[in-house]
Backbone as CSV, one residue per row, in Angstrom:
resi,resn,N_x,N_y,N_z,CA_x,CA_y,CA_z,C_x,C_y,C_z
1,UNK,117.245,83.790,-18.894,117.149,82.358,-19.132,117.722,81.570,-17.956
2,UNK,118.956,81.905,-17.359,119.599,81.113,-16.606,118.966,81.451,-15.575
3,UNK,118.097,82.516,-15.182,116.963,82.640,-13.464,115.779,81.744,-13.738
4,UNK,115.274,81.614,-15.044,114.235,81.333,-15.422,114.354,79.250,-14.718
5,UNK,116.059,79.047,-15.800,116.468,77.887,-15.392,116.318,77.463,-13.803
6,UNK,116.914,77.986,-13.244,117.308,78.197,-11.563,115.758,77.868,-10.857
7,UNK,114.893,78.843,-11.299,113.670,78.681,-10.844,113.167,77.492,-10.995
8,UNK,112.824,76.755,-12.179,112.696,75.771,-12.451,113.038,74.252,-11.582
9,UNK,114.417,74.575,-11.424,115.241,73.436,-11.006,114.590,73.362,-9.741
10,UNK,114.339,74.558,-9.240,114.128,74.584,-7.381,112.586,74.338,-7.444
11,UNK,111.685,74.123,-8.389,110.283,74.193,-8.339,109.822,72.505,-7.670
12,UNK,108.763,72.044,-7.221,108.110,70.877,-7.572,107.866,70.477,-8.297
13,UNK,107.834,68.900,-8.437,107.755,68.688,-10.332,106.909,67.445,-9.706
14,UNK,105.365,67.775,-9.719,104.405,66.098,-9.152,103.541,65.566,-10.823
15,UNK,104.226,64.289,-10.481,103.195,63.564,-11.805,102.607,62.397,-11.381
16,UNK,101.161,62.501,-12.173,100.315,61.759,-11.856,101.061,60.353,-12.855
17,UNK,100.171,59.173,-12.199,100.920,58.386,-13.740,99.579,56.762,-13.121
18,UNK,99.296,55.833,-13.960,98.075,54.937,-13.649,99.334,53.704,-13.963
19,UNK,99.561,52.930,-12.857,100.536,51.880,-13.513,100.372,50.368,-12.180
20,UNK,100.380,49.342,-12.661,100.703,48.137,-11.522,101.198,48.212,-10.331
21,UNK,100.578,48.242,-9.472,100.810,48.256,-8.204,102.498,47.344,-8.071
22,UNK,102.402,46.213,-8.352,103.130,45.147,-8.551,103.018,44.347,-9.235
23,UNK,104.246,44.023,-10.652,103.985,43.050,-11.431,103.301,41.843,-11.416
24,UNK,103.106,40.885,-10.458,102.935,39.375,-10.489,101.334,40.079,-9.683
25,UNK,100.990,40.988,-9.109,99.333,41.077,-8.943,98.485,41.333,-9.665
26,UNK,99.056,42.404,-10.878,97.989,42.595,-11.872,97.259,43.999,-11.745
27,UNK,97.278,44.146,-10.131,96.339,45.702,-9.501,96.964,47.197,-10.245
28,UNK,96.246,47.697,-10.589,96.407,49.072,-11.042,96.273,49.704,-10.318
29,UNK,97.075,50.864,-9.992,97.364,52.058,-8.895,97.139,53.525,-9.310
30,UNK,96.503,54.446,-9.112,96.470,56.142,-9.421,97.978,56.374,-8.367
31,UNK,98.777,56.426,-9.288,100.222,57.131,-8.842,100.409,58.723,-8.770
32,UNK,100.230,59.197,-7.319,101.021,60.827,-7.192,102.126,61.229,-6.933
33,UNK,103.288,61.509,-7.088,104.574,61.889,-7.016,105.126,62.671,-7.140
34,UNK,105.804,63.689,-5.981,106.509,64.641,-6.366,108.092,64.241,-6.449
35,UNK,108.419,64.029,-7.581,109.847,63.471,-8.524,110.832,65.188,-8.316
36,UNK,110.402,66.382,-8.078,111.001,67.637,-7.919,112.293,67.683,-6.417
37,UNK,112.891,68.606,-6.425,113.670,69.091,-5.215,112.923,69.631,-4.036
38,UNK,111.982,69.997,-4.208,111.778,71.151,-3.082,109.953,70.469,-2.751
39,UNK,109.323,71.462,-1.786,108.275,70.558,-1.402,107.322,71.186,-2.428
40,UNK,106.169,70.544,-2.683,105.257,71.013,-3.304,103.449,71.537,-2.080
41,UNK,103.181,72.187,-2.506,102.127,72.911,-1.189,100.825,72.878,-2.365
42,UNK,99.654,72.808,-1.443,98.411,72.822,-2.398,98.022,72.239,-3.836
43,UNK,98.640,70.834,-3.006,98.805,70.341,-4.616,96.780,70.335,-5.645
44,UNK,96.791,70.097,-6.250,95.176,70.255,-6.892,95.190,69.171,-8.373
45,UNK,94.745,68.057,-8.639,94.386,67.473,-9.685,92.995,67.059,-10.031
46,UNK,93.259,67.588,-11.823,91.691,67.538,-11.952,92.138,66.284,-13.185
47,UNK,91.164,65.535,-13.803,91.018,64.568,-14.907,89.999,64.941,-15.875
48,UNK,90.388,64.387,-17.091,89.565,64.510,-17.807,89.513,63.301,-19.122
49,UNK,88.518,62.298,-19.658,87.333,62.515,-18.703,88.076,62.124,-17.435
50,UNK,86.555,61.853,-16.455,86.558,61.560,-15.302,87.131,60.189,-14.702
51,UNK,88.150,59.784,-14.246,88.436,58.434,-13.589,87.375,57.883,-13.562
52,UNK,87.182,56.518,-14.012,86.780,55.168,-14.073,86.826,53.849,-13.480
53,UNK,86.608,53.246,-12.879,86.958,51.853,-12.066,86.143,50.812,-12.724
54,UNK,86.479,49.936,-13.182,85.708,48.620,-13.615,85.252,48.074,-12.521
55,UNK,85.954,48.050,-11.351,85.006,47.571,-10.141,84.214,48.392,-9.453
56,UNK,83.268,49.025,-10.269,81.405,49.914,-9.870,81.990,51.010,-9.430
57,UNK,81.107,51.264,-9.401,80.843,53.183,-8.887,81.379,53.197,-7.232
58,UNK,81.887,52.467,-6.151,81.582,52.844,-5.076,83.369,53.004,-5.415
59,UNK,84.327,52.229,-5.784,85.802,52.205,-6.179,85.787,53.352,-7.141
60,UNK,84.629,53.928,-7.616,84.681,54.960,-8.575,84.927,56.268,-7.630
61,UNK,83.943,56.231,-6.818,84.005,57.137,-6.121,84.769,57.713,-5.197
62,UNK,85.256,56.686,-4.667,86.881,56.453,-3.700,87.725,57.366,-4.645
63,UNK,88.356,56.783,-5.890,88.970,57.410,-6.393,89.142,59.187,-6.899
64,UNK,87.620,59.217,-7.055,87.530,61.082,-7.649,87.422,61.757,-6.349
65,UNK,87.225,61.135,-5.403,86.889,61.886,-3.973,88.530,62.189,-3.861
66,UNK,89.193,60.776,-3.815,90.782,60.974,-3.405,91.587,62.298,-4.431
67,UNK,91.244,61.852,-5.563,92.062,62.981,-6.604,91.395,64.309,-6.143
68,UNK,90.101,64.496,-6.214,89.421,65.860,-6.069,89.715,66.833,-4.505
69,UNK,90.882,66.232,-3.374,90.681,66.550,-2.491,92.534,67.572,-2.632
70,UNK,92.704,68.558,-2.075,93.795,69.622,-2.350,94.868,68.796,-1.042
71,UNK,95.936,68.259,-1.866,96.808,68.106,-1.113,97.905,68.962,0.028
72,UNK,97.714,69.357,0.867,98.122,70.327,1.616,99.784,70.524,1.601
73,UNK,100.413,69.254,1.114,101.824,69.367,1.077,102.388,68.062,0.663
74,UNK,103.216,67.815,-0.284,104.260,66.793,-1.119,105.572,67.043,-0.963
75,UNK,106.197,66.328,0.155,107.973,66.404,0.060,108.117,66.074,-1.260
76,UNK,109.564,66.525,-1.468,109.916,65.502,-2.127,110.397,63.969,-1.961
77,UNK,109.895,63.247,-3.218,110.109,61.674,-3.220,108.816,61.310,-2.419
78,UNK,107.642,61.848,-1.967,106.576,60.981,-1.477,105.787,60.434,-2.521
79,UNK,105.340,59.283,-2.507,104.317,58.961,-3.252,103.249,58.569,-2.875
80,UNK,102.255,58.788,-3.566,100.851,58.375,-2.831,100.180,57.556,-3.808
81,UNK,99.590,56.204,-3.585,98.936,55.623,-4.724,97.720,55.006,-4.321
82,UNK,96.620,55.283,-5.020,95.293,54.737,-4.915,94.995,54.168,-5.814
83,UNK,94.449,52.798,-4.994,93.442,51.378,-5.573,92.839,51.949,-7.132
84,UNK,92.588,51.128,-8.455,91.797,51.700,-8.972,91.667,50.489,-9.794
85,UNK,91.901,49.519,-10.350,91.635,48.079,-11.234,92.533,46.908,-11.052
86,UNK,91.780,46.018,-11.632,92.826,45.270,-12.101,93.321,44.906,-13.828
87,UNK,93.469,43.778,-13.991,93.783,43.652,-15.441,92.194,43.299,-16.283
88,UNK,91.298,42.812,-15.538,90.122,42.594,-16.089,89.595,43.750,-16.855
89,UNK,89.985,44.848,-16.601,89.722,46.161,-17.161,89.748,46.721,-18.720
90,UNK,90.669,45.293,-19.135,91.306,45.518,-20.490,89.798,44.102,-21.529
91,UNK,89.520,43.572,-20.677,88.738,42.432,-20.965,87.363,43.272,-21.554
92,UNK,87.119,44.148,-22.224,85.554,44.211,-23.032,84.978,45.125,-21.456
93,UNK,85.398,45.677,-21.193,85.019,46.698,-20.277,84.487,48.111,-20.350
94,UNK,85.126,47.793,-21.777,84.686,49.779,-22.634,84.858,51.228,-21.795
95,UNK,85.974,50.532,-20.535,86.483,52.073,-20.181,87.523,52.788,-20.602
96,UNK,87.388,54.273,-20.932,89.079,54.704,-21.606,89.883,53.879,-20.560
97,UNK,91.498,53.940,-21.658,92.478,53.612,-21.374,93.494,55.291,-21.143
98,UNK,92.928,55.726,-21.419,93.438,57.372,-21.716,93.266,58.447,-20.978
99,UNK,93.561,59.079,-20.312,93.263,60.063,-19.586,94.156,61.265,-19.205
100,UNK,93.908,62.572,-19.065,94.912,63.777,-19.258,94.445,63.982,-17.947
101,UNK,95.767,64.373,-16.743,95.593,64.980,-15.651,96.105,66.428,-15.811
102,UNK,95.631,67.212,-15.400,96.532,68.803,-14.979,96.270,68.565,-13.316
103,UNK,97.807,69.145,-12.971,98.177,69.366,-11.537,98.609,70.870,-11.436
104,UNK,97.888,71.383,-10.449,98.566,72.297,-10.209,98.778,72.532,-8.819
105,UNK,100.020,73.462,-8.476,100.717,73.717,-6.983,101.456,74.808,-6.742
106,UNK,102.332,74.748,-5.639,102.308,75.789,-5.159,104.005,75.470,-4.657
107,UNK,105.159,76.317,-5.081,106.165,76.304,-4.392,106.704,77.029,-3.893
108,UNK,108.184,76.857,-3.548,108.941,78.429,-2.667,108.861,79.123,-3.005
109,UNK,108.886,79.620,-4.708,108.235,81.093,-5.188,106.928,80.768,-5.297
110,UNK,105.966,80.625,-5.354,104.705,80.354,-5.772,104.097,79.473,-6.189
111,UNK,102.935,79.949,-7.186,102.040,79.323,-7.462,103.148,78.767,-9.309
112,UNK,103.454,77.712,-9.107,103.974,76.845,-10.673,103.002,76.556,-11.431
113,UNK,103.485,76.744,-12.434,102.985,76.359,-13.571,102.045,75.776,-13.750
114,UNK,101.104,75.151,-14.404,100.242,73.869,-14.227,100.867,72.936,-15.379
115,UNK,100.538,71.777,-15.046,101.435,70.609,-15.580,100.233,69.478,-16.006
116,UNK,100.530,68.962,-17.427,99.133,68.789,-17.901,99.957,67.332,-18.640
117,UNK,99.315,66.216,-18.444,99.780,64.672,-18.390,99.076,64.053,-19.020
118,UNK,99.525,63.262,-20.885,97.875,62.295,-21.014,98.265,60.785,-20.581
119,UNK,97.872,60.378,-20.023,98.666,58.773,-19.642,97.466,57.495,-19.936
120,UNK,98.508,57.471,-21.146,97.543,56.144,-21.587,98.278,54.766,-21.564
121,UNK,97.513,54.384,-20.022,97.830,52.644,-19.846,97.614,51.340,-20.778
122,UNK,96.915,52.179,-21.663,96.038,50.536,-22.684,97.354,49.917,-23.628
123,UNK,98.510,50.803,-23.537,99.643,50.325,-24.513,100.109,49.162,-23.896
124,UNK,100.277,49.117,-22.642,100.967,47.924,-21.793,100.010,47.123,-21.575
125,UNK,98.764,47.014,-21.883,97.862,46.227,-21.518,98.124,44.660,-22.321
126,UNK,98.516,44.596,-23.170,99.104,43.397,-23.251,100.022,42.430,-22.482
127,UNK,100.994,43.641,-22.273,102.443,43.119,-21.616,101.450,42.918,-20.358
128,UNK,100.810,43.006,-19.903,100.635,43.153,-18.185,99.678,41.677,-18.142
129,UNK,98.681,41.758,-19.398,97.701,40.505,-19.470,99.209,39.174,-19.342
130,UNK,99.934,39.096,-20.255,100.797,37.967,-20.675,101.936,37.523,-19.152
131,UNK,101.688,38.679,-18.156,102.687,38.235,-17.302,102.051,37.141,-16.273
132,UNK,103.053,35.953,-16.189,101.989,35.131,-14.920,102.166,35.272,-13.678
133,UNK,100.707,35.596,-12.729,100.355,36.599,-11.760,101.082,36.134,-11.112
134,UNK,101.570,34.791,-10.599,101.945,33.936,-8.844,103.461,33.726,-9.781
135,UNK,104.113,34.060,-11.046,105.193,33.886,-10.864,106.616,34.568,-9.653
136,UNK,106.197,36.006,-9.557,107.199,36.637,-8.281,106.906,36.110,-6.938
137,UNK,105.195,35.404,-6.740,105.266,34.578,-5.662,106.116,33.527,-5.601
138,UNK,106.034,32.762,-6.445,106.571,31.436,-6.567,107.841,31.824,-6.122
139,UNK,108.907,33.067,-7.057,110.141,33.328,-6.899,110.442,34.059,-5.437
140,UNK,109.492,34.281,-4.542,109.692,34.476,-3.114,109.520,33.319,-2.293
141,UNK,108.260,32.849,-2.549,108.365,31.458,-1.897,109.482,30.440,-1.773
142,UNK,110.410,30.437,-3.353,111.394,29.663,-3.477,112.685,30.209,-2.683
143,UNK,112.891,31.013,-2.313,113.793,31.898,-1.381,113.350,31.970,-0.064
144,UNK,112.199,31.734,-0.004,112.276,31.952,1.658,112.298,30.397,2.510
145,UNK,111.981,29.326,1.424,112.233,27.865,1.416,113.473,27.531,1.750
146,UNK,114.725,28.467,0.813,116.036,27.882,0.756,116.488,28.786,2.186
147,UNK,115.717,29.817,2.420,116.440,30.142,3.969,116.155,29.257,5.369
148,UNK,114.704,29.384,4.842,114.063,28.076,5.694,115.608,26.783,5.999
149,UNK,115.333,26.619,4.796,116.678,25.100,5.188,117.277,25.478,5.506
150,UNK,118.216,26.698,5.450,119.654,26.975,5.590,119.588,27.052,7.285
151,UNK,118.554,27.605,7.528,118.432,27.905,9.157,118.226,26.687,9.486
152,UNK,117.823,25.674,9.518,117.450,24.737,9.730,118.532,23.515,9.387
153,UNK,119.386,23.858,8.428,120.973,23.086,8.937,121.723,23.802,9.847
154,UNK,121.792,24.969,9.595,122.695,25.896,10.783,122.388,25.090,11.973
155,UNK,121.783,24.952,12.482,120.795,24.922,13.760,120.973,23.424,14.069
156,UNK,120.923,22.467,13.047,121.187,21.230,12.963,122.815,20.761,13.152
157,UNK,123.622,21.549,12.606,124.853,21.580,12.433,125.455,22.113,14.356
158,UNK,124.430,23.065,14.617,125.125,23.931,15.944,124.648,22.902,17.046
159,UNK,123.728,22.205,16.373,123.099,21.268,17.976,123.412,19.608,17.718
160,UNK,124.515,19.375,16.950,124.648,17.987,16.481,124.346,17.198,17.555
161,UNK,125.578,17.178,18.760,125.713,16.730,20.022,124.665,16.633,20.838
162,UNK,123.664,17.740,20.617,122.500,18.062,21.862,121.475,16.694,21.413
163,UNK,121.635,17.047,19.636,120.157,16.785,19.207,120.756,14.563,19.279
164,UNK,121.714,14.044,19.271,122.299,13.098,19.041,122.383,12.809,20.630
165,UNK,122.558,12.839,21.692,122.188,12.857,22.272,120.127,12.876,23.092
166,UNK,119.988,13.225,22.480,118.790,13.362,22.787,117.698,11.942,22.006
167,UNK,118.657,11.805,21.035,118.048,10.657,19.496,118.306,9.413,20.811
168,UNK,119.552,9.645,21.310,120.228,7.879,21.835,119.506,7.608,23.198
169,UNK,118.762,8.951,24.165,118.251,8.786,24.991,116.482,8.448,24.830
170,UNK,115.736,8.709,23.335,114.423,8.526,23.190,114.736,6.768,22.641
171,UNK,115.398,5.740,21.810,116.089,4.847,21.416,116.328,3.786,23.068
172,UNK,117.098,4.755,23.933,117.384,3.758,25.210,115.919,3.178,25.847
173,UNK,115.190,4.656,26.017,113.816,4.261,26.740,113.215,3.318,26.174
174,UNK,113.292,3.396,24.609,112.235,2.806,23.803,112.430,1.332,24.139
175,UNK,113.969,1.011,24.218,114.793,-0.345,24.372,114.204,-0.845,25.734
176,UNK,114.089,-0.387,26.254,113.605,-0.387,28.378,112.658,-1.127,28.028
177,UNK,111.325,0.013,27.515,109.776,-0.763,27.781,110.121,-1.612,26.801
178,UNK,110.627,-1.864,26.033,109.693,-3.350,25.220,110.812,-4.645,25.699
179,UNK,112.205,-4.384,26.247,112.200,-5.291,27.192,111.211,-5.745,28.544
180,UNK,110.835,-4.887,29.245,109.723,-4.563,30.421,108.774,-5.444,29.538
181,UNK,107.788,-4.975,28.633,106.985,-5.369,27.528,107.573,-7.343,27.723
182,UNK,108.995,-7.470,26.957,108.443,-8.887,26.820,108.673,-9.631,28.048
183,UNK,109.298,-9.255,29.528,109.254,-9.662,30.384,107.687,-9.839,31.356
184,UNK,106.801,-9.311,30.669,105.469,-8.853,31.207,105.366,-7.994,32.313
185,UNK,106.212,-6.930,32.459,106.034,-5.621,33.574,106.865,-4.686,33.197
186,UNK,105.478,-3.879,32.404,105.972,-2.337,31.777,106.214,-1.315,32.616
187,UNK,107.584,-0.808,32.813,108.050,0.024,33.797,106.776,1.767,33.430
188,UNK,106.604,1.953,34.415,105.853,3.455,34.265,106.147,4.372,33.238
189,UNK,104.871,4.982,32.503,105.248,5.944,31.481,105.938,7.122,31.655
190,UNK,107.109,7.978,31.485,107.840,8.516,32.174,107.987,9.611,30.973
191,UNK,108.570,10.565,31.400,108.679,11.568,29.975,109.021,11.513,28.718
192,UNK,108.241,11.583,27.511,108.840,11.205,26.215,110.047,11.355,25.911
């Protein structure tokens, strides 16, 4: 039991999993991951049924080409994720939500186990419809605004003198010509 354990621990452990690219986009991702210690070699996933894309057969095909091709090697912690929907998918689309992957591979002792996954996304399909898409934009935008300013007093704050100076010398000129102006002889246009 305790070699059996040992073995185990030191094996690759890759799971497939279908989940949001990123909350506030909506995009669905084919997630590969080896979550294990050690590397995984020849990785191989098959589906059943067959992956689906609501956006046509050519995103269909991308996808079973990508899964159907033998991964030659998975550190651990790499992940690999391919394009595959968005949330429209859940909208009267009539594609499963359900799908069973088996992976199989290859580690420092051999050939592991095969590892057999049903991952059904349609449970969160609510939660994912109800989230609003441009809210994590908004909440980046609003942060990169407040750095925006902050740099932009820094900078204001570091050049008081330069920039105050510079205010009293565009102010003097201005004072020049429209004296020049009401004397009737406008001195030459000279650098702003």
């Amino acid at each position: 039991m305790a070699e059996r354990i040992h073995r185990e621990q030191s094996e690759p452990y890759v799971i497939v999993d279908i989940q949001p690219s990123d909350p506030a986009s909506g995009v669905l991702v084919v997630v590969i991951e080896n979550i294990g210690s050690t590397m995984a070699r020849n990785v191989r996933i098959s589906c059943n049924p067959p992956l689906l894309s609501a956006w046509g057969d050519d995103m269909t095909e991308m996808v079973q080409r990508a899964l159907s091709r033998t991964i030659p090697m998975l550190p651990p912690g790499r992940r690999l994720e391919f394009l595959l929907d968005n949330q429209d998918r859940f909208q009267n689309s009539g594609l499963p939500t359900a799908y069973t992957f088996t992976v199989e591979s290859e580690g420092p002792s051999g050939t592991v186990e095969p590892l057999e996954y049903v991952v059904d996304f349609g449970t969160w399909a609510e939660s994912l419809m109800k989230n609003r898409p441009t809210k994590q934009i908004e909440d980046k935008l609003g942060k990169i605004q407040n750095a925006v300013k902050s740099l932009s007093d820094n900078y204001e704050r570091a050049n008081a003198p330069s920039i105050r100076a510079e205010q009293e010398r565009v102010r003097s000129l201005m004072r020049e010509r429209a004296e020049a102006r009401s004397r009737g002889s406008e001195p030459p246009a000279g650098p702003q």
